[in-house]
TIFIDREN-339813 format. One record per residue (C-alpha): residue number from 1; x, z, y. Coordinates in pm, 1 decimal. Example, Ala and Ser with C-alpha at 12.3 -4.5 7.8 and 13.67 -1.06 7.14 Angstrom:
[site 1; [1230.0; 780.0; -450.0]]
[site 2; [1367.0; 714.0; -106.0]]
***
This chain:
[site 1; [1221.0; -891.6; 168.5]]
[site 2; [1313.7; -517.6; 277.9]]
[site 3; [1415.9; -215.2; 85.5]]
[site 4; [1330.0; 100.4; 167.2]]
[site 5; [1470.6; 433.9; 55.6]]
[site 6; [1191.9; 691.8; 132.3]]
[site 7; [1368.3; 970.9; -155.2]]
[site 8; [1487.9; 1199.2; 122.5]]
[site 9; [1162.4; 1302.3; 265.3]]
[site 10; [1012.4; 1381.8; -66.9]]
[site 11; [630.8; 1405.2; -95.4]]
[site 12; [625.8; 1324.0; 307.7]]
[site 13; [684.7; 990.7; 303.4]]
[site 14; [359.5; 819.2; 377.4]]
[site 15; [331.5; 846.8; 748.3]]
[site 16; [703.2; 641.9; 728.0]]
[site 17; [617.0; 403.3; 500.4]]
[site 18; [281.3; 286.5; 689.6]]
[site 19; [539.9; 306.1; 1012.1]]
[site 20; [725.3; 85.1; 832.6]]
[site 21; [503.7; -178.4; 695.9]]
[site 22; [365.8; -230.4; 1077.1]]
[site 23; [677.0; -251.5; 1242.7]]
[site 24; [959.5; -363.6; 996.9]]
[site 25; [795.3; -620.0; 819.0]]
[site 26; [645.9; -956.3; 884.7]]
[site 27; [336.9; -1093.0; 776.9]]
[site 28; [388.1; -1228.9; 479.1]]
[site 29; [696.9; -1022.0; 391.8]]
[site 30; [740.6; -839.1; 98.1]]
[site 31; [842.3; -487.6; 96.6]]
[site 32; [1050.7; -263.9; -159.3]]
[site 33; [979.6; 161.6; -105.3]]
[site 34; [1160.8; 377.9; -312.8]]
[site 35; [1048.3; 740.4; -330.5]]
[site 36; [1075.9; 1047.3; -543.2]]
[site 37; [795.5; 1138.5; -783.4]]
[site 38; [667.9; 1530.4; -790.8]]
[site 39; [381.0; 1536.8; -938.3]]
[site 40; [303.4; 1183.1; -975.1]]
[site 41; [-27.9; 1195.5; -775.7]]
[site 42; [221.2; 1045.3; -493.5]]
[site 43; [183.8; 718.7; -719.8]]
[site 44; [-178.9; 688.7; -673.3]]
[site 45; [-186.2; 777.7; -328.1]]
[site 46; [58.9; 526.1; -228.7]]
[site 47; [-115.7; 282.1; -425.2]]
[site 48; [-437.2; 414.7; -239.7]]
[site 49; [-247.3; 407.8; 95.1]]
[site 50; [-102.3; 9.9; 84.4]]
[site 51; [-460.5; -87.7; -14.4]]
[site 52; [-650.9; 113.8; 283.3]]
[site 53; [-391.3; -55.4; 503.2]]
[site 54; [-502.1; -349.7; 410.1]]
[site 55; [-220.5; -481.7; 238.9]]
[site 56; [-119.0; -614.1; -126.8]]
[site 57; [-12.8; -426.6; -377.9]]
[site 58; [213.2; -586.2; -605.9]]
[site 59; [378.9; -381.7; -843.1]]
[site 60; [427.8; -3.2; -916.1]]
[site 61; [708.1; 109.6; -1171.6]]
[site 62; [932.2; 376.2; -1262.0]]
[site 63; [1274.6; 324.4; -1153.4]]
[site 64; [1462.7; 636.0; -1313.4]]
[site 65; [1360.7; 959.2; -1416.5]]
[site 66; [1251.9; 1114.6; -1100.2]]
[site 67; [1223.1; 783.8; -876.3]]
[site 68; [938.2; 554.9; -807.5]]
[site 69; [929.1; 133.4; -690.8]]
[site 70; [620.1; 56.6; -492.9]]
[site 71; [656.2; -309.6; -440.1]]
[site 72; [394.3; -476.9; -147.5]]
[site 73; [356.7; -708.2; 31.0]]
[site 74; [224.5; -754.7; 420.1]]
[site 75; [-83.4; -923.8; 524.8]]
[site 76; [-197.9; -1050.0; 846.8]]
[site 77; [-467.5; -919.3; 1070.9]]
[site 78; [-657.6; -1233.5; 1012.4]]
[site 79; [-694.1; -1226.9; 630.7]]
[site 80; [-728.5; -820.8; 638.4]]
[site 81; [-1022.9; -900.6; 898.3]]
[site 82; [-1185.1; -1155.9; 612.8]]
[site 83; [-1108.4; -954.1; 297.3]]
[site 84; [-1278.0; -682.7; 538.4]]
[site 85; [-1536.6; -857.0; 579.6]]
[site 86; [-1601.0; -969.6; 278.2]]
[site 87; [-1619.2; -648.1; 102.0]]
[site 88; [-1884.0; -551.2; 358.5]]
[site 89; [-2100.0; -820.9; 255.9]]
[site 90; [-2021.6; -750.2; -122.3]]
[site 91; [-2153.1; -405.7; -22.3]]
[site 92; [-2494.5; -446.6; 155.1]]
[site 93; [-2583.7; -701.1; -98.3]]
[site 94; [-2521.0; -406.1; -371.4]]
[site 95; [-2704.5; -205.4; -166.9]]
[site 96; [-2970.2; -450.5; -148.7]]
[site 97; [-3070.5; -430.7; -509.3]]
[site 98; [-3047.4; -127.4; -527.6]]
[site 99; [-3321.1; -101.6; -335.8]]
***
């Protein structure tokens, strides 16, 4: 498990937290990000960005007044390939009857 303090950069702190999902966590790890909450639609889009990574989201919570816990944890290529994948398959077949 890792903790990350992303407060100082703000509302920038995407780009450094996908940086640090690939490179300073394992698969299977679990990672902590703390960052500062603006306008709160940072809490969505980090939600938003751990899923389109690929990844698991596992919890979301307020920490203090102005701070924010995104809690995650990594997945490997080879079950982001299948849930990939997957989905895809869920899709045409939606697409299917709605035809």
């Amino acid at each position: 498990m890792q903790r990350y303090d992303l407060r100082h950069l703000r509302d920038n702190f995407y780009d450094r937290m996908g940086e640090l999902i690939d490179g300073g966590l394992k698969d299977g790890e679990v990672g902590i990000f703390l960052f500062e909450v603006g306008d709160f639609s940072s809490i969505q889009k980090s939600a938003d960005f751990v899923k389109d990574m690929g990844h698991d989201l596992m919890n979301s919570m307020k920490f203090n007044e102005v701070d924010w816990t995104l809690v995650m944890k990594k997945v490997d290529d080879k079950t982001k390939a299948e849930r990939k994948e997957a989905a895809e398959k869920v899709a045409k077949l939606a697409e299917e009857k709605a035809d």
